[in-house]
LOVEX-542780 format. One record per residue: residue number from 1; residue in one letter; x, y, z of N, C-alpha, C in turn. Coordinates in steps of 0.05 Angstrom, whole numbers. Layout:
// LOVEX-542780
{site NUM, "A", {X, Y, Z}, {X, Y, Z}, {X, Y, Z}}
...
This chain:
// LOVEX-542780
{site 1, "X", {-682, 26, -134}, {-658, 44, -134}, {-633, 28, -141}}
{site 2, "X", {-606, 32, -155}, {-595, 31, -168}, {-564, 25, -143}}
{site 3, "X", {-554, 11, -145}, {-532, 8, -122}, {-514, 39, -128}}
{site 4, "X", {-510, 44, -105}, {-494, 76, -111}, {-461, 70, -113}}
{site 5, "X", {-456, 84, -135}, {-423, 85, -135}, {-412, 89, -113}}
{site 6, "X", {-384, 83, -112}, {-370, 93, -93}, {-360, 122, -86}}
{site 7, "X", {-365, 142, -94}, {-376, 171, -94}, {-391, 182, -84}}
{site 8, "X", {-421, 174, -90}, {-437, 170, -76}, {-442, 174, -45}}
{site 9, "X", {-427, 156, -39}, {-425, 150, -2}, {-414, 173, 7}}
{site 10, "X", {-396, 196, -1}, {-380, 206, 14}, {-395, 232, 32}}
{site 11, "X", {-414, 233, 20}, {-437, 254, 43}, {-456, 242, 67}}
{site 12, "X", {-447, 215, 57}, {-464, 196, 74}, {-440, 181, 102}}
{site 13, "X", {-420, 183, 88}, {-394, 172, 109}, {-387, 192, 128}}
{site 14, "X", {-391, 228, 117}, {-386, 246, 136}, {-412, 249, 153}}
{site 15, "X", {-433, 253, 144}, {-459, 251, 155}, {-454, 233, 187}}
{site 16, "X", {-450, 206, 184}, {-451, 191, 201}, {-424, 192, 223}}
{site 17, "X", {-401, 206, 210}, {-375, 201, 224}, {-364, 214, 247}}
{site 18, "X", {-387, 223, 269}, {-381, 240, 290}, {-362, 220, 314}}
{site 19, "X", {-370, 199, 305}, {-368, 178, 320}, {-350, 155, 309}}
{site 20, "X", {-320, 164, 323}, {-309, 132, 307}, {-321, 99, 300}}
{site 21, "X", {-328, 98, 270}, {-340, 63, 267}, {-328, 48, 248}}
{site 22, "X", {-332, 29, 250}, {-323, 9, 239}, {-335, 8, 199}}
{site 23, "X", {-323, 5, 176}, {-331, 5, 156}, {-364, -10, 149}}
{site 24, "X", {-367, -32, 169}, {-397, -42, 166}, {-414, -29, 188}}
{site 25, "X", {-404, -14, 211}, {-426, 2, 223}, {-434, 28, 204}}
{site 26, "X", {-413, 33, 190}, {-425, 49, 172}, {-443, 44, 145}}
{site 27, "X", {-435, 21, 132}, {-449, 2, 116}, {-482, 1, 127}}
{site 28, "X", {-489, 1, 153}, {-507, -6, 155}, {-529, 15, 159}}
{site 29, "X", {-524, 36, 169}, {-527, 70, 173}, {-533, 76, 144}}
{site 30, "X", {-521, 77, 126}, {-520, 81, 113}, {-542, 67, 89}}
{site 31, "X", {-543, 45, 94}, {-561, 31, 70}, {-586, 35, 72}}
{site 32, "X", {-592, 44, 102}, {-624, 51, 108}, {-627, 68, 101}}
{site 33, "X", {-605, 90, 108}, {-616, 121, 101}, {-617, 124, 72}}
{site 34, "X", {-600, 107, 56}, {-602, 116, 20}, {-630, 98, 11}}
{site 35, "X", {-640, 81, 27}, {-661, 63, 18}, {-656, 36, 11}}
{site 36, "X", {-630, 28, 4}, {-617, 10, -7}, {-639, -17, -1}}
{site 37, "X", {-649, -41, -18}, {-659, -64, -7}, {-644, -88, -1}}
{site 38, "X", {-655, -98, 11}, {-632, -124, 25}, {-621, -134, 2}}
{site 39, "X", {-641, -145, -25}, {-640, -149, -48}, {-611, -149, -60}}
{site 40, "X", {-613, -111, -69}, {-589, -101, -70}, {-564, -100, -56}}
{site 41, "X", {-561, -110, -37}, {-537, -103, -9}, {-534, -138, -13}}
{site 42, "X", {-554, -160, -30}, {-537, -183, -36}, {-518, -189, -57}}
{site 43, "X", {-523, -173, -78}, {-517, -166, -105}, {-479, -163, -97}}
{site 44, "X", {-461, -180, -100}, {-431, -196, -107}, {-419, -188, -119}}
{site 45, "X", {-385, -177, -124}, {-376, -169, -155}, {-362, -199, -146}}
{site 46, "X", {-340, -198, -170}, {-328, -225, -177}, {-311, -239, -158}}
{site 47, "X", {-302, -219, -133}, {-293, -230, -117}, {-312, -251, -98}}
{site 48, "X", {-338, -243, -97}, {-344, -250, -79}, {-357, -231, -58}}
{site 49, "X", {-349, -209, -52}, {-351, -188, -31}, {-376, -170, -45}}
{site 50, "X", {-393, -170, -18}, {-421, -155, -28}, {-414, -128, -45}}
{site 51, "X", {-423, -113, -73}, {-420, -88, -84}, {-419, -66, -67}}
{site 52, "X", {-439, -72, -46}, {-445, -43, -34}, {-420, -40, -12}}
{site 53, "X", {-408, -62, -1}, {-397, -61, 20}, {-361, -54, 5}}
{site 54, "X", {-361, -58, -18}, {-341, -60, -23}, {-336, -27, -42}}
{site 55, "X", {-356, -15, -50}, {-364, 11, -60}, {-350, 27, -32}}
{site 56, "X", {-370, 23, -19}, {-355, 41, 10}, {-334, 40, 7}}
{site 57, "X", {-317, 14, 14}, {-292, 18, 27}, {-280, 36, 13}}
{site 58, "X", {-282, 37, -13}, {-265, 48, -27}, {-272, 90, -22}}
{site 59, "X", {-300, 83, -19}, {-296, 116, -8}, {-300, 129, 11}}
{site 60, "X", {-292, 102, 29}, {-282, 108, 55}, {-236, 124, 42}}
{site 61, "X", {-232, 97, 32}, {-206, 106, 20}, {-196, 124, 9}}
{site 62, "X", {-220, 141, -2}, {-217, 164, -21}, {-219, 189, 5}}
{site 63, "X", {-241, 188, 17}, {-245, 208, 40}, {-221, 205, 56}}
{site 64, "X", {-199, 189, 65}, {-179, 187, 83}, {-158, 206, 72}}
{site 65, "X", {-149, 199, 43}, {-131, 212, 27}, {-133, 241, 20}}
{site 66, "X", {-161, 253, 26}, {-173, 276, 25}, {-167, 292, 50}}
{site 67, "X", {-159, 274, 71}, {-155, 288, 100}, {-182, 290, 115}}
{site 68, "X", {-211, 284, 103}, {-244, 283, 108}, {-247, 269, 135}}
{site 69, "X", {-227, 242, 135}, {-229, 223, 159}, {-202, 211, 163}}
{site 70, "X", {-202, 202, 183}, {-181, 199, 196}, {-183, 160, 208}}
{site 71, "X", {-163, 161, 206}, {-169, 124, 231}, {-152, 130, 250}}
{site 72, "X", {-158, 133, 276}, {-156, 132, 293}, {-156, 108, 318}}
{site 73, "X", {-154, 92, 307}, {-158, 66, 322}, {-161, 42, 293}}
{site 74, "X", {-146, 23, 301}, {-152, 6, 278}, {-183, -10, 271}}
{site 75, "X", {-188, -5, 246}, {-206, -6, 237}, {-237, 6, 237}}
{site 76, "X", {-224, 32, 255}, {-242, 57, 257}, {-247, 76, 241}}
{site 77, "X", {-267, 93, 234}, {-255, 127, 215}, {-278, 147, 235}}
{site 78, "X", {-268, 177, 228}, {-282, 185, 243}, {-268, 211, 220}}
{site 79, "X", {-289, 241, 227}, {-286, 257, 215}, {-262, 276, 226}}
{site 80, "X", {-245, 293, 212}, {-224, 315, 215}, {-245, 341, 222}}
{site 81, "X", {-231, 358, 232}, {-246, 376, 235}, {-242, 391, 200}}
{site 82, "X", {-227, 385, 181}, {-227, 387, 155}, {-255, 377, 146}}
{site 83, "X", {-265, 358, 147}, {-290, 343, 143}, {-304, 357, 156}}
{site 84, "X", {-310, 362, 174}, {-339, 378, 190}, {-330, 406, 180}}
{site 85, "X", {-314, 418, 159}, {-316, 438, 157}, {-336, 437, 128}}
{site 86, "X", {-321, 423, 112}, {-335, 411, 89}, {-360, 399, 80}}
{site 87, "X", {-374, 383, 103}, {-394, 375, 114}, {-415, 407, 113}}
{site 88, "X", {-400, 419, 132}, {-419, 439, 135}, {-428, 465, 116}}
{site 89, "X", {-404, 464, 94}, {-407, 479, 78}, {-422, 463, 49}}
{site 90, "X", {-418, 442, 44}, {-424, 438, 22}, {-447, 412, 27}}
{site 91, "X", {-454, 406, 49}, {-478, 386, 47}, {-477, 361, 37}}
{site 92, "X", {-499, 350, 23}, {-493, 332, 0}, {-477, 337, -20}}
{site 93, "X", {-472, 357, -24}, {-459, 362, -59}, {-427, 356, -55}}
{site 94, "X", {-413, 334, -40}, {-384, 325, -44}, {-385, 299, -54}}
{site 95, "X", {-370, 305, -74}, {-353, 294, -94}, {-320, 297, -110}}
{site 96, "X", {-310, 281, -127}, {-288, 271, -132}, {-273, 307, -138}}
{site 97, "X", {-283, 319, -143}, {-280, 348, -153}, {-275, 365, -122}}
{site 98, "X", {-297, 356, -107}, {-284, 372, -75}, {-264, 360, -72}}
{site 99, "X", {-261, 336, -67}, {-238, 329, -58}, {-218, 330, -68}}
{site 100, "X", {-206, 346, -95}, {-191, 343, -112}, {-179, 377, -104}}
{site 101, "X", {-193, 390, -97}, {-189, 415, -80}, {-169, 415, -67}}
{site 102, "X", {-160, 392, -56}, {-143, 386, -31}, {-116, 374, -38}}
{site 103, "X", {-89, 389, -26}, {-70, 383, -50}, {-60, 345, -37}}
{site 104, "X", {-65, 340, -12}, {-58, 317, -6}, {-76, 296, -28}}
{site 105, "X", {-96, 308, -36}, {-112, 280, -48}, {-97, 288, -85}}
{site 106, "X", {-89, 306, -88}, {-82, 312, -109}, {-54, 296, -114}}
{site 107, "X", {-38, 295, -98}, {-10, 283, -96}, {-23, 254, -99}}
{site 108, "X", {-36, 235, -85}, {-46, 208, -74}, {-51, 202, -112}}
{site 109, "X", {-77, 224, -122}, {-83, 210, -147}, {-69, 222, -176}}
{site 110, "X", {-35, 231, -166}, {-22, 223, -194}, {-6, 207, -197}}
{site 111, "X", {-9, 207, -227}, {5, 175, -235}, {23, 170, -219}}
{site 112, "X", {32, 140, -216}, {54, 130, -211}, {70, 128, -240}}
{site 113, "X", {99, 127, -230}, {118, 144, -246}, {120, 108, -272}}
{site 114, "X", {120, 85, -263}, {114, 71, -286}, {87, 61, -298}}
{site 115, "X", {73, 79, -293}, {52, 86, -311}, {53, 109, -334}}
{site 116, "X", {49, 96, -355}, {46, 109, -377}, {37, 137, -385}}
{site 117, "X", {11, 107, -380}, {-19, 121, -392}, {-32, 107, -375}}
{site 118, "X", {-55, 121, -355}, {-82, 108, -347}, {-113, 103, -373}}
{site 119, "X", {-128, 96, -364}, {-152, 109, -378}, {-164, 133, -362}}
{site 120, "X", {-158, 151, -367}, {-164, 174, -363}, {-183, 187, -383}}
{site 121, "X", {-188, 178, -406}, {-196, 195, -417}, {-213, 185, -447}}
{site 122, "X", {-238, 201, -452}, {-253, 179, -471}, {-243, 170, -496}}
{site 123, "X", {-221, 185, -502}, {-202, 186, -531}, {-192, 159, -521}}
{site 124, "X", {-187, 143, -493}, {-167, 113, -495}, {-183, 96, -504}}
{site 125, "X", {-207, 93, -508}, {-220, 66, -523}, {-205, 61, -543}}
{site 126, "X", {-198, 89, -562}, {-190, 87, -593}, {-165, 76, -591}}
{site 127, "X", {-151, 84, -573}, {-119, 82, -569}, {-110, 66, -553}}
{site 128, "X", {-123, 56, -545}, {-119, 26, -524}, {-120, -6, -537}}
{site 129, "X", {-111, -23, -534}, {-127, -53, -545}, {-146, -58, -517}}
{site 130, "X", {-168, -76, -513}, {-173, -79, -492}, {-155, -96, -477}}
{site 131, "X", {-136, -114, -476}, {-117, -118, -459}, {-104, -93, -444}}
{site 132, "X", {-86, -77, -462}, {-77, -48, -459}, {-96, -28, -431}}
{site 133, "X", {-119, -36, -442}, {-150, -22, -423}, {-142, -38, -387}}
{site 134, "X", {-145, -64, -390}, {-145, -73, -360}, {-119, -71, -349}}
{site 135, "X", {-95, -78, -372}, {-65, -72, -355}, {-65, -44, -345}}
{site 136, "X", {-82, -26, -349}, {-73, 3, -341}, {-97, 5, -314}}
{site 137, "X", {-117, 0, -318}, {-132, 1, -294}, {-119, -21, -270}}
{site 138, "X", {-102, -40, -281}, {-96, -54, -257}, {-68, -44, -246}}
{site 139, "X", {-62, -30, -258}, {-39, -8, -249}, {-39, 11, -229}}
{site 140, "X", {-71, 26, -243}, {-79, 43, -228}, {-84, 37, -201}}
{site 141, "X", {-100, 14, -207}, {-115, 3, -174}, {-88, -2, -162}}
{site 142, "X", {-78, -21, -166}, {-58, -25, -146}, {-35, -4, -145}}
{site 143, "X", {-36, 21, -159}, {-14, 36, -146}, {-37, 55, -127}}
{site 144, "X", {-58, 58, -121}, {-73, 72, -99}, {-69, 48, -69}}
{site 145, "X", {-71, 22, -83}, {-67, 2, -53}, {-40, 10, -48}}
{site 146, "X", {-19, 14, -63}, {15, 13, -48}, {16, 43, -27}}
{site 147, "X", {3, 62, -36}, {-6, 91, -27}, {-17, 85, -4}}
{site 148, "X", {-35, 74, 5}, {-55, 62, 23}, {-33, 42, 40}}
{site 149, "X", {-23, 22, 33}, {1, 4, 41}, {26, 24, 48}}
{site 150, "X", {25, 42, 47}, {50, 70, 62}, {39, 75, 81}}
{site 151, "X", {17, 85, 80}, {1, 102, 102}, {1, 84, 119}}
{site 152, "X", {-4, 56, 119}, {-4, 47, 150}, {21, 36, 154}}
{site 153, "X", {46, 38, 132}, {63, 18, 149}, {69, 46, 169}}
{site 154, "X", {74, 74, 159}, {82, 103, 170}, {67, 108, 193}}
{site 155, "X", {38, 99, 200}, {21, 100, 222}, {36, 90, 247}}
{site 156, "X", {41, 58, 235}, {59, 46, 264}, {81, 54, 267}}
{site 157, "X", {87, 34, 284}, {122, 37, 305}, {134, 27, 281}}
{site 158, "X", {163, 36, 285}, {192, 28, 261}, {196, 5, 268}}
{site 159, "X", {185, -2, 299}, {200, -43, 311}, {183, -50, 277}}
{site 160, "X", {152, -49, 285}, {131, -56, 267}, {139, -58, 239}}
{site 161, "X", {147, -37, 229}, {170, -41, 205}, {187, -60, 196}}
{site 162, "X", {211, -62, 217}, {228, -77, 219}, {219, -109, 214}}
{site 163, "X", {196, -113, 237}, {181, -143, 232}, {175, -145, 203}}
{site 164, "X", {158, -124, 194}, {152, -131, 166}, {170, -138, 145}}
{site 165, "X", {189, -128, 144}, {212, -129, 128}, {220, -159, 124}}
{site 166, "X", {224, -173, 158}, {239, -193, 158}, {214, -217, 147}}
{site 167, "X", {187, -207, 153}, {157, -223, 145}, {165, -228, 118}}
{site 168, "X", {173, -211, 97}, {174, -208, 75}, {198, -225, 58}}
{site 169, "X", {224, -221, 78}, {250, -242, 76}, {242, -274, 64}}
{site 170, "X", {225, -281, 87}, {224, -306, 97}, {199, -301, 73}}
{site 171, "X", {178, -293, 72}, {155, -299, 45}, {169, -305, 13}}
{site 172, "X", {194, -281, 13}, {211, -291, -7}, {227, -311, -16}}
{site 173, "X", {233, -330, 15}, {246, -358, 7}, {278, -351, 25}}
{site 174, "X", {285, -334, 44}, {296, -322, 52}, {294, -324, 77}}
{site 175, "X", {309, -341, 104}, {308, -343, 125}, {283, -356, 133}}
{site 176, "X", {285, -374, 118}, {265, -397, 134}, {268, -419, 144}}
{site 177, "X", {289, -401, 174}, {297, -436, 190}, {293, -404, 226}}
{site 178, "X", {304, -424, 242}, {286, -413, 266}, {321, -401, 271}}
{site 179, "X", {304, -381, 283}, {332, -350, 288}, {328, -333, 280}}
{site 180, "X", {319, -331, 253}, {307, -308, 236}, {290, -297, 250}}
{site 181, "X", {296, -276, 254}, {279, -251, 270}, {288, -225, 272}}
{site 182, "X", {277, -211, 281}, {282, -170, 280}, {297, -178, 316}}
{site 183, "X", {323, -171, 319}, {332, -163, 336}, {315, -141, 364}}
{site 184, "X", {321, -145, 384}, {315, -129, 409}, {306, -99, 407}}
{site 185, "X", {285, -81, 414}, {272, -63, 411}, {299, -43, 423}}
{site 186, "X", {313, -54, 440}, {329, -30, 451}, {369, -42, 444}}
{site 187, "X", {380, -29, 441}, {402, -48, 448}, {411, -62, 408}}
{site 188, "X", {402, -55, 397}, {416, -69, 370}, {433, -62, 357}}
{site 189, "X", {449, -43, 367}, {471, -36, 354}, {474, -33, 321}}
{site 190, "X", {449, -20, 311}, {458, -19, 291}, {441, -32, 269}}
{site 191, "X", {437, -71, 287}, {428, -87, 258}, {394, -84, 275}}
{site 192, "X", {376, -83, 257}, {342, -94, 257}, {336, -112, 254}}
{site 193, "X", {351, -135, 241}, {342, -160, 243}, {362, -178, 226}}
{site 194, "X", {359, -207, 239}, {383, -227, 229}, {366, -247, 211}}
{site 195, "X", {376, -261, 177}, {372, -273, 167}, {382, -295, 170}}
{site 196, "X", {380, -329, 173}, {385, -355, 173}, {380, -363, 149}}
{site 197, "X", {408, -369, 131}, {398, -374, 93}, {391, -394, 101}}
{site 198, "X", {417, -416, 125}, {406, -441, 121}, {414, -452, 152}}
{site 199, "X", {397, -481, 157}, {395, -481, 188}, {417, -488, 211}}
{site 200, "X", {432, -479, 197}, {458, -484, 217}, {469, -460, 217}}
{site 201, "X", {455, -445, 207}, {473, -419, 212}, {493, -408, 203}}
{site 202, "X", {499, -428, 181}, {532, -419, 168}, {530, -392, 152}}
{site 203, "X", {507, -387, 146}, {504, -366, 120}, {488, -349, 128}}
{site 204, "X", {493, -317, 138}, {477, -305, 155}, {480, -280, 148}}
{site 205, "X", {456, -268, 135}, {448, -239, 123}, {435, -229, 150}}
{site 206, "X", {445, -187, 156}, {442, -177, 173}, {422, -150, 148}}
{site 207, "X", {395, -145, 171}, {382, -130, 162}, {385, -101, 179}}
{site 208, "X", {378, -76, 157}, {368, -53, 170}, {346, -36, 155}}
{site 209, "X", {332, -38, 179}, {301, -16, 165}, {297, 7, 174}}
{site 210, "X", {303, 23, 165}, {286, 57, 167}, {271, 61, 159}}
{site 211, "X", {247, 77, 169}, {219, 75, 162}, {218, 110, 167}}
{site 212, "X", {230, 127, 142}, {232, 151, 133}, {206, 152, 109}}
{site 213, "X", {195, 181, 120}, {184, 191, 101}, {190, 201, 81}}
{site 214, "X", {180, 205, 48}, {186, 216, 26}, {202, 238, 29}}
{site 215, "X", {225, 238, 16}, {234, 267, 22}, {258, 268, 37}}
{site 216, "X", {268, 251, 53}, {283, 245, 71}, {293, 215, 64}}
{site 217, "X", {318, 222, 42}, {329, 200, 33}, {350, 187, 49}}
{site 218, "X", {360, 164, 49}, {384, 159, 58}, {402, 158, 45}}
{site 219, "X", {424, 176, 58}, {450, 185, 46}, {476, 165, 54}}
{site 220, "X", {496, 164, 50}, {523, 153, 54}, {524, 152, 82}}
{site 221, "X", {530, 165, 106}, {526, 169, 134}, {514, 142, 143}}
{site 222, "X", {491, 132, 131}, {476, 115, 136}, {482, 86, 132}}
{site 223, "X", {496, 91, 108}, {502, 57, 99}, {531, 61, 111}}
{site 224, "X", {548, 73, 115}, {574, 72, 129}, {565, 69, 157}}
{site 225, "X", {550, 83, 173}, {534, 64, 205}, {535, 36, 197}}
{site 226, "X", {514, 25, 175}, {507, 2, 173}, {537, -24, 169}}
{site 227, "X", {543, -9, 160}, {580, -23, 152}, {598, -23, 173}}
{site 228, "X", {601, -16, 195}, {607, -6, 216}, {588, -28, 233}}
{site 229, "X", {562, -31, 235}, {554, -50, 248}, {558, -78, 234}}
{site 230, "X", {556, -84, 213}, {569, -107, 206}, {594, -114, 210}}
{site 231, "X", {609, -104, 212}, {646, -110, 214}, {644, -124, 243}}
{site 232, "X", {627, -101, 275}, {622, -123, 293}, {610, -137, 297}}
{site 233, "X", {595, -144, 279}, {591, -180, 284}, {607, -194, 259}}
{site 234, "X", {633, -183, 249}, {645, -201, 226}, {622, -210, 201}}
{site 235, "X", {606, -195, 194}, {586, -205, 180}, {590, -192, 144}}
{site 236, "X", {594, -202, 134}, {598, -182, 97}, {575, -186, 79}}
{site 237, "X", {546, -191, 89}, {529, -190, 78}, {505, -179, 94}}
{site 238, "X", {476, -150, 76}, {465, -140, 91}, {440, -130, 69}}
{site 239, "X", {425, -123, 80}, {406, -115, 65}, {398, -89, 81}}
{site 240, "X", {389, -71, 70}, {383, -40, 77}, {352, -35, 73}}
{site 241, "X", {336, -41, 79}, {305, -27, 77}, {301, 8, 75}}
{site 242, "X", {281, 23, 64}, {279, 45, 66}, {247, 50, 64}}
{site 243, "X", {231, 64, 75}, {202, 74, 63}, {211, 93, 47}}
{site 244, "X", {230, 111, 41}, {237, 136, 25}, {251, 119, 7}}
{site 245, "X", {270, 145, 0}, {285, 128, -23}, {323, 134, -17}}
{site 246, "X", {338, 120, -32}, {364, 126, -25}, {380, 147, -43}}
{site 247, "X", {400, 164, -35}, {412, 186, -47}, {433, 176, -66}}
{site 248, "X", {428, 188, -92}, {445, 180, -111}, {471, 166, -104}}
{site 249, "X", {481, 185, -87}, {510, 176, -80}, {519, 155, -66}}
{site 250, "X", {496, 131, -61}, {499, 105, -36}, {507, 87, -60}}
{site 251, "X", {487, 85, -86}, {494, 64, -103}, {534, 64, -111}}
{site 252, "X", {543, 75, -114}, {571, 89, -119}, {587, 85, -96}}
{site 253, "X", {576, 89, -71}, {603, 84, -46}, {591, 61, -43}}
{site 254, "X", {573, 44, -50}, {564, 18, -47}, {588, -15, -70}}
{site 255, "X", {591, 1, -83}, {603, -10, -104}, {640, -17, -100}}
{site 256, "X", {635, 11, -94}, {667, 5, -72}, {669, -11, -46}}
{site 257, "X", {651, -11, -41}, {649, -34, -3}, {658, -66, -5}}
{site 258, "X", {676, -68, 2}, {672, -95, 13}, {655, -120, 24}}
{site 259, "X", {644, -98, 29}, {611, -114, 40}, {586, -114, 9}}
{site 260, "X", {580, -132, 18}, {552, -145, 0}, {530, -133, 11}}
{site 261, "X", {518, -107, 9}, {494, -99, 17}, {472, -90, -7}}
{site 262, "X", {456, -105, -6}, {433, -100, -21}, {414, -74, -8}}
{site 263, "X", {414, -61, -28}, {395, -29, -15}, {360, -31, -33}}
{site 264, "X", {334, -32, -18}, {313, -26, -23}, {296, -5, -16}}
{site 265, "X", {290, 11, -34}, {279, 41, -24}, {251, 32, -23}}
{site 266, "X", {232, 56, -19}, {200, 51, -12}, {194, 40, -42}}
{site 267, "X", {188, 52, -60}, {179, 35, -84}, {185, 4, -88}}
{site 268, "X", {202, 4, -90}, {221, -27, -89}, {205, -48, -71}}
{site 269, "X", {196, -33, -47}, {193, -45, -29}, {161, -58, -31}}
{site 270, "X", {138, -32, -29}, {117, -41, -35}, {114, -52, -53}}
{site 271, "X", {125, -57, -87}, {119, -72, -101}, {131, -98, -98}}
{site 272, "X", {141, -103, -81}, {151, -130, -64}, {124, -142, -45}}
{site 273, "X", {119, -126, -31}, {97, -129, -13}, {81, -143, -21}}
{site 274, "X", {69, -127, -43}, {44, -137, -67}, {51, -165, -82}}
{site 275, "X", {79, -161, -89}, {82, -192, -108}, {81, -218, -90}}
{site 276, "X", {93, -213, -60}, {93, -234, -41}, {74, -229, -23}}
{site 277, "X", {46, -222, -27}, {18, -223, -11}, {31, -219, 21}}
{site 278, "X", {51, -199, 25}, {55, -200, 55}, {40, -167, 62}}
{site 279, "X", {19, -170, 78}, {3, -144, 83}, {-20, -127, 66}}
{site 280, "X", {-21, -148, 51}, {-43, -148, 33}, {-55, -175, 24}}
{site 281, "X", {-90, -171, 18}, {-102, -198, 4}, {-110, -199, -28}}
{site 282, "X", {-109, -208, -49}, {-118, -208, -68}, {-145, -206, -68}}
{site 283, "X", {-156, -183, -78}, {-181, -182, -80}, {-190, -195, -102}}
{site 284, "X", {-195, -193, -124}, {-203, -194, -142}, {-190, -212, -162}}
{site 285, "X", {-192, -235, -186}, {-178, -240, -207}, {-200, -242, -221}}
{site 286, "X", {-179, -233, -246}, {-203, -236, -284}, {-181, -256, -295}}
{site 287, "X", {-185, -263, -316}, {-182, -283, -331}, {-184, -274, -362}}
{site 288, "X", {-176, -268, -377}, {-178, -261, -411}, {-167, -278, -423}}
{site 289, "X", {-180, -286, -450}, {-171, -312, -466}, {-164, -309, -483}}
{site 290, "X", {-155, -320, -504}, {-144, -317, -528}, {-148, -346, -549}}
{site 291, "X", {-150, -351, -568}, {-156, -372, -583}, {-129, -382, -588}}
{site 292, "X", {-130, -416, -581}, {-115, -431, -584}, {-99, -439, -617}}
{site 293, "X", {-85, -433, -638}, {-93, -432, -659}, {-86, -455, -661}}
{site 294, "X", {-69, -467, -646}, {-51, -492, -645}, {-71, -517, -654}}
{site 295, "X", {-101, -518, -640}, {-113, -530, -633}, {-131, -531, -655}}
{site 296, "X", {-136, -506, -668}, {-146, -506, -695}, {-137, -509, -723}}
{site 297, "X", {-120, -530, -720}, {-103, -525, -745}, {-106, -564, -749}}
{site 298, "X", {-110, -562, -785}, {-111, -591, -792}, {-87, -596, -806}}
């Protein structure tokens, strides 16, 4: 038998999911009941990480975005009563098409807005270079991880947030001397956390993070709070975090301020995340070559 796509699994993930488990208690459930041989379940892609185990995850990822399963405990999934409805109506026969039924999984898999073009479609061989081909699948993939990278920063607490933000400071080259930290859970008047450019303290950026869902932008009200808490601590430099995004009209009363505040909305943000490995691992690298001509030339 033939290692099963990541599709595949998703009758097999609800099948088993009465019971919150772990992605390899399911892995394992699973490989017996499809027949899978040890053989096969050794079989590697380029990272390193077994095919089969890494097939799942991903439709474990696909069933979450579908609303099918849920995590309820970290590093758990377990079925929605959406899923046991689905389960019970359609059996084996779910696939990328049921779940496309569902307008949350529908929102999850359209483009991201600097994406072009995916390969979507058998006409891109012709119209692609193969460079062109992997820059768009590696687009793709990693704008489903930044999607995935929302969902849990939005699961936790906003403190949780806040830490990350400042995790990310200091990954950037940004407050890496001791002080740097997310201010007091109760009691902060305002700032989320204090940057140390350098170790004496002379040079000192004040952070704030909101951890707003799509839809719920931050408006003027917000960065005038934030300006307002800077003035008491005498501070003229700040940085603004957002998971949403900011309202036209902040860049504009921003320009007029006295204060130095750098504003990052949710996009901005996760593609920061990703470039400075904070909350994510690199799975995977390829390598493509090109001929040296330099080297061939008499």
């Amino acid at each position: 038998m033939s290692i099963p796509a990541y599709k595949d699994y998703y009758p097999y993930i609800l099948k088993f999911a009465d019971k919150p488990k772990s992605a390899d208690e399911y892995l394992k459930l699973i490989m017996e009941d499809m027949g899978i041989s040890e053989k096969e379940q050794e079989i590697r892609n380029s990272s390193g990480e077994p095919t089969v185990r890494n097939r799942l995850r991903w439709g474990i990822h696909y069933l979450r975005h579908a609303k099918l399963i849920e995590k309820p405990e970290r590093g758990k999934f377990v079925i929605t009563e959406r899923g046991l409805k689905i389960r019970k109506e359609r059996g084996s026969d779910i696939t990328n098409k049921t779940l496309m039924e569902f307008d949350e999984f529908k929102e999850f898999k359209k483009p991201a807005k600097n994406i072009v073009k995916t390969v979507a479609n058998e006409n891109d061989d012709e119209e692609l270079t193969p460079i062109e081909r992997i820059s768009s699948l590696s687009d793709t993939i990693n704008t489903e991880v930044k999607e995935e990278l929302r969902a849990q920063i939005m699961s936790l607490s906003p403190y949780f947030f806040e830490k990350l933000v400042i995790d990310l400071l200091k990954k950037m080259g940004y407050g890496s001397f001791q002080g740097t930290t997310v201010t007091q859970k109760s009691n902060d008047n305002g700032i989320d956390g204090i940057v140390y450019q350098d170790e004496l303290g002379l040079d000192i950026v004040y952070v704030q993070a909101k951890r707003y869902s799509i839809g719920n932008s931050i408006g003027r009200p917000d960065l005038q709070s934030f300006i307002g808490a800077l003035d008491t601590v005498q501070a003229t430099k700040g940085i603004f975090f957002t998971t949403s995004e900011f309202a036209a009209t902040v860049p504009i009363f921003l320009e007029k301020s006295t204060k130095k505040i750098v504003i990052v909305d949710g996009d901005k943000l996760l593609d920061l995340l990703l470039q400075y490995n904070v909350g994510v691992d690199i799975a995977d690298t390829h390598y493509s070559y090109k001929i040296d001509e330099g080297y061939f030339s008499e």
